[in-house]
N, C-alpha and C positions, 0 to 999 in steps of 0.2 A: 640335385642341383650342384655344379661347379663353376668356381667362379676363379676371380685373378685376386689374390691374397696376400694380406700383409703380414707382419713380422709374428713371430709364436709371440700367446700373451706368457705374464709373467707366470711359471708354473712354479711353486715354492717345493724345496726338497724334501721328501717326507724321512724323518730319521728313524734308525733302526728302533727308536722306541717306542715313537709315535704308532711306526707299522703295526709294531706286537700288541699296543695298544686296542688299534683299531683291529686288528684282527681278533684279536680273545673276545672284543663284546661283539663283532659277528657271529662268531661262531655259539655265544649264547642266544643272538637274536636267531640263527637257525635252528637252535634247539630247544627255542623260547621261554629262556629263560630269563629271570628278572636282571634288567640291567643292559638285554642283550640290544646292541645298536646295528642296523642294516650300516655296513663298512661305504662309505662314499670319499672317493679317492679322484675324484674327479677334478679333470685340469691340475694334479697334482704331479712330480716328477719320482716316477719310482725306477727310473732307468739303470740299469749292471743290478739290479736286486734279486736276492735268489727269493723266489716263491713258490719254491718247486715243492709240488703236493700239498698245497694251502687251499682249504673250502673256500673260494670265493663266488659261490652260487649268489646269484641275485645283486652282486654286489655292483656298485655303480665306480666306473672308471673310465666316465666320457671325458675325451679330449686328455687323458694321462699319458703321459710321457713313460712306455715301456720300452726304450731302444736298448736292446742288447740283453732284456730283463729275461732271468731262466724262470720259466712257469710250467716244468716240463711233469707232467701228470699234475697238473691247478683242475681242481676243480669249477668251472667260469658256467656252470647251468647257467641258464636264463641272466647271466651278466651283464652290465649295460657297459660296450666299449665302443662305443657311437664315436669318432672324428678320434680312437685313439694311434698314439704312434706307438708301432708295435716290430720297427726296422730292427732284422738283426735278433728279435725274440726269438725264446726256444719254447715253445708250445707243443714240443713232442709227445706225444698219449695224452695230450689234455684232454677237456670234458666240454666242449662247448658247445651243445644244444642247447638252438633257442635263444644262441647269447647272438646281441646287438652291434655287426661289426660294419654298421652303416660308413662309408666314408675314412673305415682306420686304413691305415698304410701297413700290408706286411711286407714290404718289400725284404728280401735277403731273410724270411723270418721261417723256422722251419716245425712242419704241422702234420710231420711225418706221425700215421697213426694215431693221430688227432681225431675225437669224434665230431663233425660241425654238423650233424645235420638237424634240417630245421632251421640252423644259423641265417641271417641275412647281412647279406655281405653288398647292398646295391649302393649304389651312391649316396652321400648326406654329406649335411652343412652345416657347421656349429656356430654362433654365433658371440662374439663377448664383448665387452662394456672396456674401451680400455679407459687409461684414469682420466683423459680431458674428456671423459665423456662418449665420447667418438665410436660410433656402434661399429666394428669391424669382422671380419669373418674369421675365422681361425684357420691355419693350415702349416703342415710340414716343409718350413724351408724352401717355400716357393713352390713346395708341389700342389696341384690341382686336386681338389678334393673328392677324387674316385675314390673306391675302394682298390686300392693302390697292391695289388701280388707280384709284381714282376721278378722275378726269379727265387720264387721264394720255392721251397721242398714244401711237399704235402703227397708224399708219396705213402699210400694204403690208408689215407685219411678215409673216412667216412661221411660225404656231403647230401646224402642222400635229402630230396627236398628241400636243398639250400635254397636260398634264393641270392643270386647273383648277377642280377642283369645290369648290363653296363659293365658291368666289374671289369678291371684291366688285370690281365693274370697272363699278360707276355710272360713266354721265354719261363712262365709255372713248369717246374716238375710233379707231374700229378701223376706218380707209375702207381697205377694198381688202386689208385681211391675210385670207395662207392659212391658215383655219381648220381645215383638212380633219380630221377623225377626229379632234379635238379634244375633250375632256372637260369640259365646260361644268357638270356635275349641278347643279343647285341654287343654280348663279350666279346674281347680283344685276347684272341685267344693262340695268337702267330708266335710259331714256331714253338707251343709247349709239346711236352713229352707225357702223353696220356695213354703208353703203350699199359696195354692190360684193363685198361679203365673199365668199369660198368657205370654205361651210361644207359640204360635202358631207362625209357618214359623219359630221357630229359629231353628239357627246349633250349634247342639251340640254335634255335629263328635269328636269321642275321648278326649269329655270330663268326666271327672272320679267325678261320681253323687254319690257314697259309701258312705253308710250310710245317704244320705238327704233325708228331709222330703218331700213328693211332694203331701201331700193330697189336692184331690180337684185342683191342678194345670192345667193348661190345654196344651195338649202339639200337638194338633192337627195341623198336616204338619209340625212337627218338623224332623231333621235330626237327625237320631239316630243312623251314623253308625258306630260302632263300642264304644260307648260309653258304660260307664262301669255302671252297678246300682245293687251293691255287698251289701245287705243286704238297699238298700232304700226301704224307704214306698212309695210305689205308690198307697195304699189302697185310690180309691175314683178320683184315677187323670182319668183327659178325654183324650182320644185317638180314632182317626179314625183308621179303620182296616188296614189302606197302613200302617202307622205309627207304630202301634203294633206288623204287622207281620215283618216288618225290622229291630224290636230292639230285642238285645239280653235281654232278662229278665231275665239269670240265677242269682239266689241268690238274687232277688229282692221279699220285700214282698207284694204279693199280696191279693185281698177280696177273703175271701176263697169260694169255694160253698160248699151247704147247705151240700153234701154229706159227704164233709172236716171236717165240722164243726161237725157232728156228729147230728147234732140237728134234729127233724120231727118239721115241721112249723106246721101243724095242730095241735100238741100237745101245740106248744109254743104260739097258739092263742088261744084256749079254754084255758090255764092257765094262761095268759095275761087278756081275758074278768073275770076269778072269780077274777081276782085281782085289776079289772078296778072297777069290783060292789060290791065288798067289802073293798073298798079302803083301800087296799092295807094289811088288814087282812088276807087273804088268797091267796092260787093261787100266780105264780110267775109274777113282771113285766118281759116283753118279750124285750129282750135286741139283738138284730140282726145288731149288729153293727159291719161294716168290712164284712160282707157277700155278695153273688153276688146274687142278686135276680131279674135277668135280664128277661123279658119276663115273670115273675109270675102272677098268676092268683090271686090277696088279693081283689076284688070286694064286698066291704060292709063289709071289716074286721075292726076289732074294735082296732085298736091302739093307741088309746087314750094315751098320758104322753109315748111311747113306744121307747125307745131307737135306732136310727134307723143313727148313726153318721158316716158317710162315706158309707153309704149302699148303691150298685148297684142296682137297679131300672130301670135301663134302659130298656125300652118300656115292663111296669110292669100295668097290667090291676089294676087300683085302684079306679074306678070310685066308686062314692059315699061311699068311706072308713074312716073312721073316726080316723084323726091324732093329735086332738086338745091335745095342748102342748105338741105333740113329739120332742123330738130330731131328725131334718134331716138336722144338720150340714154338710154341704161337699159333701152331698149323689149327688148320679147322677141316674137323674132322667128324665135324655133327650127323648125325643118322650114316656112320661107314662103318661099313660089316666089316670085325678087326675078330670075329669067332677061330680061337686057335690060333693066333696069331702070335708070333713069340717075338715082344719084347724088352724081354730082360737087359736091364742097364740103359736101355734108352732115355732119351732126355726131352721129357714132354712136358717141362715147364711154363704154365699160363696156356697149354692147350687146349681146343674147345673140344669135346668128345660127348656134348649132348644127346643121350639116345643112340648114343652106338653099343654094337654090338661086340660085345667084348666076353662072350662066355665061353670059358674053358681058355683064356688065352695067359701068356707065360708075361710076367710083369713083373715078375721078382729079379733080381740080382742077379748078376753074370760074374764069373771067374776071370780076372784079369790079366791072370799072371800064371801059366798051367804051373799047379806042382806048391805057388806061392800061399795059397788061401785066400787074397787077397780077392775082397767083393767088390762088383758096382751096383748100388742099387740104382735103380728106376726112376726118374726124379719129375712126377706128376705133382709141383708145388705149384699151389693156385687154377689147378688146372679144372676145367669146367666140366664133372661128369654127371651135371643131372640126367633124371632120367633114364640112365645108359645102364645095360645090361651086364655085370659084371659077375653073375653066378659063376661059381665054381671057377673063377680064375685065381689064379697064383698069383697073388700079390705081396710078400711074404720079404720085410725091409722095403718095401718101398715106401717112399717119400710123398705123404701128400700132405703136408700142411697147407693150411688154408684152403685146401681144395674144397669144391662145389660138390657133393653127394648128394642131392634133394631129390627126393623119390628114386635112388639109384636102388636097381637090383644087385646085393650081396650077398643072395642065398648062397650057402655054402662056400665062401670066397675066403680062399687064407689069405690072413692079414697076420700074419704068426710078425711080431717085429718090426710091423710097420710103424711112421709116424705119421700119426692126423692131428697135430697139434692146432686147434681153434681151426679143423675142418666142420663142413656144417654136413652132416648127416640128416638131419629133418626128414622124416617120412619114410628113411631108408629103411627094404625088407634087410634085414639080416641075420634072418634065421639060419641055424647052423653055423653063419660066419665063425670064425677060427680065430679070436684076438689074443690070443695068448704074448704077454707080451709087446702089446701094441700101444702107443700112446697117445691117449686120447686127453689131454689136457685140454681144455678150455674149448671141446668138440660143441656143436651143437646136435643135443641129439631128442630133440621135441621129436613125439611121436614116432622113432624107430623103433620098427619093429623087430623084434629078438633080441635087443640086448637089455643087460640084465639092470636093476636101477642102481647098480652097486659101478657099472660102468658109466 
């Protein structure tokens, strides 16, 4: 429910003593111990307070006054912050599954790496007694009582299962948060930046996506019916074909094909290789970027350094083709044979490479400077390689943090020096793999197989 609202009630300042107060017998009421009190801070003003890494599971903070407050790693499990104001917080790495953010305002609040999933974030209405008596609504400064996002960061947030309908999250930067099976209905969702998002299984039934960026997103078994995508970049998002054929794509921009484009690919890789071997004297570099190059035959094409940044590729013959330091930003590349294919130094950041074919191929660093020493690695960060066939390839420095590994094949795969920092490996064969050196901080590695439990 939203309504037309009167003045904030009075919310009294809570003092630095008070807080530490209420805090210490929380945190014995979480570890129940005698004396310990559930913390209730409710319609209370904790605004510019630092609260950064305070247990506040369970704790009740409806209708509190957070503008500007730092809560950056707060613990808010199952929290109650029903109608509160949260403008301008820093909720960065915070904890809030399950927590109650019915009706609060993040506007300008940032929730970068935030966990919210489970959260509900729909619309609510608080209700308060002011002193004539006089039953009135509560709200922020004349705003209407949505769940209020609009330009807030929540970039690699985790909303998986949120619920969100209604919610306004204009002009939201959400790069790279897990959407998954999130309840989007009827969001207001124009002009956000959801490039890299996993939205798989969410509903975003009559939600209005106009003008958002969604490259590289993934939106596979998403609901999409009747939602609007008026002039959005979908250039590069992944879609299964139930999903694509259900959604309306009028006025939505998509990878054009080669025919669109005007371009002959034969012409633009013979004028790519004289400008590969006369670096870059002659001959044009061959730029095929936003093109749909799905099912192409490029086997042993030379696109070395070749601009390639959201390119369809999908199940695109490329075996033993040469991409060293290409641009394949974003590109989707799901089930494309890349066997033997060398690319060292390339830049395949948030690339989709589901079930491709990648054995025996060159993914390690490239010399940048003859003579200097100087390396480039590889830079596959976030990139999606479930599934995909990566035995016995050289990957050796290369960059995958956060990348997507689940059920990948790494039999025999140098990884001598690479980083997988909080990549998810889950199910991955990695027998004989090569990690010498490799960093595996905060990996997930449920169920892979071959390495050792000491990794």
């Amino acid at each position: 429910m939203a309504g037309s609202l009167g003045r904030d009630p009075d919310r009294t300042r809570v003092t630095a003593a008070e807080l530490q107060l209420v805090l210490t017998k929380h945190l014995a009421f979480l570890r129940r111990q005698n004396g310990g009190v559930r913390a209730s801070l409710k319609m209370r003003d904790l605004s510019h307070m630092d609260l950064a890494g305070y247990d506040l599971t369970d704790a009740d903070l409806s209708g509190a006054k957070l503008f500007g407050t730092r809560l950056t790693g707060a613990q808010l499990t199952g929290a109650n912050l029903y109608a509160a104001d949260l403008r301008l917080a820093n909720l960065e790495r915070s904890d809030l599954r399950r927590a109650d953010l019915r009706g609060a305002c993040l506007r300008g609040a940032i929730l970068s790496e935030a966990v919210m999933s489970d959260s509900d974030l729909r619309d609510g209405t608080i209700m308060h007694v002011r002193k004539n008596g006089e039953v009135a609504l509560h709200e922020f400064e004349a705003i209407d009582v949505h769940t209020e996002m609009s330009v807030a960061t929540i970039r690699a947030a985790d909303l998986s299962r949120a619920k969100l309908s209604n919610a306004f999250v204009m002009q939201t930067d959400l790069t790279d948060a897990i959407l998954r099976g999130a309840k989007f209905i009827g969001a207001n969702l124009t002009n956000s930046n959801l490039t890299g998002c996993d939205l798989q299984g969410a509903d975003l039934r009559d939600a209005n996506l106009s003008g958002a960026k969604l490259n590289g997103a993934n939106l596979t078994g998403a609901e999409l019916n009747a939602t609007k995508f008026a002039n959005a970049d979908l250039v590069g998002v992944i879609m299964d074909e139930q999903t694509r054929r259900s959604a309306n794509l009028t006025g939505a921009i998509l990878a054009r094909s080669v025919g669109e484009s005007g371009l002959d690919v034969p012409t633009v890789l013979a004028e790519h290789a004289t400008w590969v071997d006369s670096h870059g004297k002659k001959g044009i570099r061959a730029d095929l970027s936003g093109l749909d190059l799905s099912g192409q035959d490029l086997t042993g094409a030379n696109l070395s350094a070749a601009l390639l940044h959201c390119t369809v590729l999908k199940g695109a013959k490329l075996a033993g083709a040469f991409f060293a330091m290409a641009d394949l930003s974003l590109a989707d590349l799901r089930d494309a044979d890349l066997t033997g294919a060398d690319l060292r130094g390339a830049a395949m950041e948030r690339a989709t490479l589901s079930r491709a074919k990648l054995s025996g191929a060159l993914v390690g660093p490239v010399q940048i400077q003859s003579g200097s020493g100087r390396l480039w690695s590889a830079n596959l960060q976030r990139a999606r390689l479930d599934g995909a066939d990566l035995s016995r390839a050289d990957l050796r420095r290369a960059i995958l943090n956060q990348a997507t590994l689940v059920g990948a094949d790494l039999h025999e795969t140098r990884l001598n020096d690479a980083k997988l920092v909080g990549a998810d490996l889950t199910d991955a064969r990695c027998t004989g793999a090569v990690l010498t050196g490799a960093d595996l901080n905060e990996a997930k590695l449920v169920g892979a197989i071959g390495l050792s439990p000491a990794r």
